[in-house]
N, C-alpha and C positions, 0 to 999 in steps of 0.2 A: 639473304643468306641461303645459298643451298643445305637441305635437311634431306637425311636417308629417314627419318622421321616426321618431317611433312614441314610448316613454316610455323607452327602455333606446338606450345606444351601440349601434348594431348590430354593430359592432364589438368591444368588450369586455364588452357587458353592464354597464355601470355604470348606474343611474338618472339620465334628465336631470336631476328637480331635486336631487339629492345634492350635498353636498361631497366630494373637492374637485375644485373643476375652477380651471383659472388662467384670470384676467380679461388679455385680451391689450390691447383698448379698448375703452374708450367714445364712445360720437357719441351727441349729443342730437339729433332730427328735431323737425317739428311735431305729429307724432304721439304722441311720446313718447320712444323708444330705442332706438338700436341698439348690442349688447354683443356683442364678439367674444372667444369665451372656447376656455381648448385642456382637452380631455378629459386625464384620465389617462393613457389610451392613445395620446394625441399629434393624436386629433383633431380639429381648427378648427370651431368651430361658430360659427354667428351669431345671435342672442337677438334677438328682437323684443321691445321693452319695450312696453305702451300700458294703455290702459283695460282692455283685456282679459285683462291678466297679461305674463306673461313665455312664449314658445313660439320652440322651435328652429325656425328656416325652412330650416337649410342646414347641411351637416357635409359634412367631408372624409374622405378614408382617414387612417388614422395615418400619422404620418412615419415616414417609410421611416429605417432604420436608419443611422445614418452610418457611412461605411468610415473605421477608425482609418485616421490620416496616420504615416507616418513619415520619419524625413528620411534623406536617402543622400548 
């Protein structure tokens, strides 16, 4: 997979085209596609589908950790 972000999460080190990453959506363009998918590690990325493959153009930090709620 071509990456404007390199071949690995910078983040966790996982490989972009590896499983598993979760498919968060899809949009069809007239180019072809756009898939926004979340890393292992919690990071948002956004896939550009077209004639030329599938390449990351955009990724986030991971999500930050949630603070447990508790009630009072």
């Amino acid at each position: 997979m071509i990456s404007t972000t390199g071949t690995v999460c910078p983040h966790c080190g996982w490989p972009d085209d590896a499983e598993p990453f979760q498919v968060v959506s899809r949009h069809g363009t007239a180019a072809g596609g756009t898939v926004w998918t979340r890393c292992g590690c919690g990071s948002l990325q956004v896939r550009i589908v077209d004639g030329r493959g599938t390449r990351i153009v955009s990724r986030s930090r991971p999500a930050a950790a949630q603070p447990s709620s508790t009630c009072r």
